[in-house]
C-alpha positions in Angstrom: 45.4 99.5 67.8 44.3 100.0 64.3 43.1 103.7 64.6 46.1 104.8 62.4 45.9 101.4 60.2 42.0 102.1 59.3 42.3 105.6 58.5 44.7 105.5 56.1 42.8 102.4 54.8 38.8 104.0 55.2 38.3 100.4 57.5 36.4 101.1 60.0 37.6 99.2 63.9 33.8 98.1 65.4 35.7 98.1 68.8 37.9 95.3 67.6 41.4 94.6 66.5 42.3 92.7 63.6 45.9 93.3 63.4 48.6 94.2 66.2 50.6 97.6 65.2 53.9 97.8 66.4 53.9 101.1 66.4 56.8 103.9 67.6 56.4 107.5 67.7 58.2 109.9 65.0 57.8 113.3 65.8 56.4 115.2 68.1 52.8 116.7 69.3 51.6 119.6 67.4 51.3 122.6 69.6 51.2 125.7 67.3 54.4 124.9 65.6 53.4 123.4 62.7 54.9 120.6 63.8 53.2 117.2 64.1 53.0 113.9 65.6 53.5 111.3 63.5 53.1 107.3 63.7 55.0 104.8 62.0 53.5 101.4 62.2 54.0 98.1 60.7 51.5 94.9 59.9 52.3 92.6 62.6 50.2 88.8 61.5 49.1 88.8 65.1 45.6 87.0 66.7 42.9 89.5 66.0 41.4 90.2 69.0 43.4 93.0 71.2 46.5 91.5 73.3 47.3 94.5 75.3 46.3 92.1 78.6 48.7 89.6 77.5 51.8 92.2 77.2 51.0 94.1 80.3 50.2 90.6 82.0 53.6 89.1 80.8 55.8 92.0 80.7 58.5 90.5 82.7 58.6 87.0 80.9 58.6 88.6 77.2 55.8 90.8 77.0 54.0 90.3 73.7 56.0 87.3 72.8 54.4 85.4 75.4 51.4 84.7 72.8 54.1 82.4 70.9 53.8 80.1 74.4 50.0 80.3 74.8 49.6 79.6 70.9 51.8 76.4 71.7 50.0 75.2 74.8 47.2 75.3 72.9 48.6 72.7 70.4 49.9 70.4 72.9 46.8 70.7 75.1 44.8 70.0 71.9 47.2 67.3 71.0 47.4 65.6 73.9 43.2 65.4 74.2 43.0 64.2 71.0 45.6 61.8 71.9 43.7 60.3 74.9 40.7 60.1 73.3 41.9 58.1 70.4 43.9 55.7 72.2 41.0 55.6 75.6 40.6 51.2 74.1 43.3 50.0 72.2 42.4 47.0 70.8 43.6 44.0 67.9 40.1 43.7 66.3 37.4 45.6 66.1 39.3 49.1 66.4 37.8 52.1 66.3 38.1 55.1 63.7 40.3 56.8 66.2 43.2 54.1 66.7 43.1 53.3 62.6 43.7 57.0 62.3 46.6 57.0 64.6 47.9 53.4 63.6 47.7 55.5 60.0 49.9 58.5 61.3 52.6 56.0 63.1 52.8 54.1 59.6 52.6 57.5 57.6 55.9 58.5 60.0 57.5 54.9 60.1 57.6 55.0 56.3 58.8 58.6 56.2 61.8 58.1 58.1 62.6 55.1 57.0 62.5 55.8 53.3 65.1 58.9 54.3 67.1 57.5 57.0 66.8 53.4 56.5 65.5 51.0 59.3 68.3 52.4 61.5 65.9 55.2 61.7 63.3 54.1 63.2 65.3 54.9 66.7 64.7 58.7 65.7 60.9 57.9 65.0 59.6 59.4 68.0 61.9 62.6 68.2 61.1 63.5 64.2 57.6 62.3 64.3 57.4 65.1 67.6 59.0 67.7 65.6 57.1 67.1 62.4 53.3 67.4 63.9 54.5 70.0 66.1 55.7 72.3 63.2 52.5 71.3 60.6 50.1 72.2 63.2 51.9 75.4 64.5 52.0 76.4 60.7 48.1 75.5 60.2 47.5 77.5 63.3 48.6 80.6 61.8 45.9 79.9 59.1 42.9 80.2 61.8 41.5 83.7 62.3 42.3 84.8 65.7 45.3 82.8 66.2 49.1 82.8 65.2 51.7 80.3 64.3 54.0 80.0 66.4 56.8 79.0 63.5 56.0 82.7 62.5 58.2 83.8 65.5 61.8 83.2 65.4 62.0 82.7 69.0 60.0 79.2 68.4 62.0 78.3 65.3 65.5 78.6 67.0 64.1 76.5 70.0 63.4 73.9 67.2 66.6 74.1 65.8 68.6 73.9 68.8 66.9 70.8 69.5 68.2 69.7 66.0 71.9 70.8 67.1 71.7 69.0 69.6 71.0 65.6 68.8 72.9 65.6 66.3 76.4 65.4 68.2 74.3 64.1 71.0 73.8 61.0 68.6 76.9 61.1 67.3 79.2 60.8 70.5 76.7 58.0 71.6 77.2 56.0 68.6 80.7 57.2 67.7 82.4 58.2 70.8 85.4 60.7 70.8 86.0 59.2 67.5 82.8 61.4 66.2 85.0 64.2 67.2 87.5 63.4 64.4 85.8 64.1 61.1 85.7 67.9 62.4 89.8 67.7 61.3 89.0 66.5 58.3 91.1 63.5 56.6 94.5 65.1 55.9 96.0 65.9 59.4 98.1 68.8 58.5 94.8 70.8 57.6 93.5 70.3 60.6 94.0 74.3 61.4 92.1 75.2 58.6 89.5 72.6 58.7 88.2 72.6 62.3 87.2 76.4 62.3 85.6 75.6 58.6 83.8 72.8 60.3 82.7 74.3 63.8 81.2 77.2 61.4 79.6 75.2 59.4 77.6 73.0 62.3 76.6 76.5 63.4 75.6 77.9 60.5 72.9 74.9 60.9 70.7 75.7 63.6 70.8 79.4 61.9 69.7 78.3 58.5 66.7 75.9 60.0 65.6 78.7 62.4 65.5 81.5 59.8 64.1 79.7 56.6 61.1 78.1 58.5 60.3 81.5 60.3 60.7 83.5 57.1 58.3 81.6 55.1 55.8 80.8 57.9 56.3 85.1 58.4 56.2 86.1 55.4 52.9 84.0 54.4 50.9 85.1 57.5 52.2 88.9 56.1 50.7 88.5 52.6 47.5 87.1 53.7 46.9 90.2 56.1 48.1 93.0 53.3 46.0 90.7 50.5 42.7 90.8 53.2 43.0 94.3 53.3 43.5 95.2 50.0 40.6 92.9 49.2 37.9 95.0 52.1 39.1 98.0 50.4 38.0 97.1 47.0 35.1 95.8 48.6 36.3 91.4 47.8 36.6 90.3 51.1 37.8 86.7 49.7 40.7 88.6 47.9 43.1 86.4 49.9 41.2 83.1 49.5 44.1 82.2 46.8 47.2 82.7 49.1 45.5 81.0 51.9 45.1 77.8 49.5 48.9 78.1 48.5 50.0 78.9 52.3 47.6 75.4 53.0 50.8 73.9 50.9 53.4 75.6 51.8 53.1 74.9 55.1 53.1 71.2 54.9 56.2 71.7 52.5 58.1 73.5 55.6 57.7 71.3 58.4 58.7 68.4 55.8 62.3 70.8 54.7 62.4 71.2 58.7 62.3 67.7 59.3 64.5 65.8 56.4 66.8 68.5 57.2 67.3 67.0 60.5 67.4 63.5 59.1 69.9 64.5 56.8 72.2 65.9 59.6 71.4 63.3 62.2 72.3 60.6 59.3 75.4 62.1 58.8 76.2 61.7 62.5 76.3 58.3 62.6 78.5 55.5 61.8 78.7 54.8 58.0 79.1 51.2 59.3 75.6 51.2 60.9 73.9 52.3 57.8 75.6 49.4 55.7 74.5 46.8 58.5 71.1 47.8 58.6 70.9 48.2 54.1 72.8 44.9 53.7 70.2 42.9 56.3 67.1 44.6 55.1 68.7 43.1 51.4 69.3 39.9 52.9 65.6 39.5 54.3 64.1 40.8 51.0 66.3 37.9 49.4 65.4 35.5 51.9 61.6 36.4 51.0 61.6 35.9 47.6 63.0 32.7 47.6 61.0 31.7 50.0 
């Protein structure tokens, strides 16, 4: 796959691939005409060794695209072990490095929501806490050499945002009813014409912005580390990169934490302003209440 790639660069294959060429044909085969075949191909941040198997393999599920679900069972598979392992004897005292470490994550996430979406939050623990360490280890995967992230395919991203979209008026007809239905017509009644279609684009427009920032930095990141690795074997500094990797280290923690208030943000605005002052005006009362005490 890289026989065009390395020419042009003077890098020589060893039997392996580094990157996946998309590659689609130009021209046609020189047979005396003068004419030749040319082509065009385009860095692709894909695993380095050759995935040929997995599109021939998958062709009728999504061909290449499949890797994006392989990449992901990974995660949960790794997850899930590391999981079980840590919480194998759960116990008050004595507890072991594994169950501080997770008791750390829970209170990391606890105090993350909470400080976004006050105590009423906590309810939404589980299903931001799942999207957060789902997105900063498919970011951090992309950041291991022969592997991919799946966030760097939009297919993965608009999954996650759907799930977004939907628990958003998912939480907001539970808590609100039909009633929920009612801020779409905004407050004046006779610009209800005008304000529904204003509104229904602007719930849409959601899912599309989540999808297509997290993709396009996750992309683009995985895209300037290949070109900067490249440049760098060609001017013989292999560790050319070594600087965007640090910053993409960053940057990915800063995406799945966009991704995620985001979604407290909207999921906030779903429910009733009511519940929010409840929930503020008791945790006020019990901080009172304490410092009398």
């Amino acid at each position: 796959m890289l026989n065009s790639f390395s020419t042009v660069m003077g890098i020589p294959v060893a039997g392996y691939s580094i990157l996946s060429l998309a590659s689609g044909t130009a021209g046609v085969a020189a047979s005396g005409t003068g004419e030749v075949h040319v082509e065009q191909s385009m860095i692709d941040p894909a695993i380095i060794f050759n995935r040929h198997w997995i599109s021939s393999t998958f062709h009728s599920v999504g061909g290449h695209h499949f890797i994006v679900v392989i990449m992901s069972l990974i995660i949960i598979a790794a997850l899930a072990a590391f999981l079980a392992y840590c919480s194998r004897d759960l116990k008050v005292r004595r507890i072991s490095a594994g169950q501080n470490f997770l008791e750390l994550i829970y209170e990391s996430l606890d105090g993350y929501v909470v400080s976004m979406m006050g105590p009423a939050g906590r309810k939404f623990l589980v299903l931001i806490g799942s999207l957060f360490i789902y997105i900063l280890l498919s970011n951090y995967l992309g950041l291991v050499p022969g592997m991919e992230a799946p966030t760097a395919n939009l297919n993965t991203t608009l999954a996650l945002a759907l799930v977004t979209f939907f628990s958003i008026h998912y939480y907001g007809l539970k808590t609100q009813g039909l009633k929920y239905l009612k801020h779409f017509a905004g407050d004046v009644w006779w610009l209800a014409p005008l304000m529904i279609p204003i509104h229904v684009i602007g719930e849409l427009a959601r899912p599309l912005s989540l999808s297509i920032r997290l993709f396009g930095n996750i992309r683009g990141e995985d895209i300037a580390i290949c070109i900067l690795f490249f440049l760098g074997v060609k001017a013989y500094f292999p560790f050319f990169h070594t600087p965007m990797l640090f910053l993409a280290c960053f940057s990915c923690l800063i995406q799945a934490l966009v991704f995620t208030m985001l979604s407290m943000a909207y999921i906030s605005g779903a429910l009733p302003h009511e519940e929010h002052d409840e929930e503020g005006g008791r945790g006020d009362d019990d901080k009172h209440k304490g410092a009398h005490k």
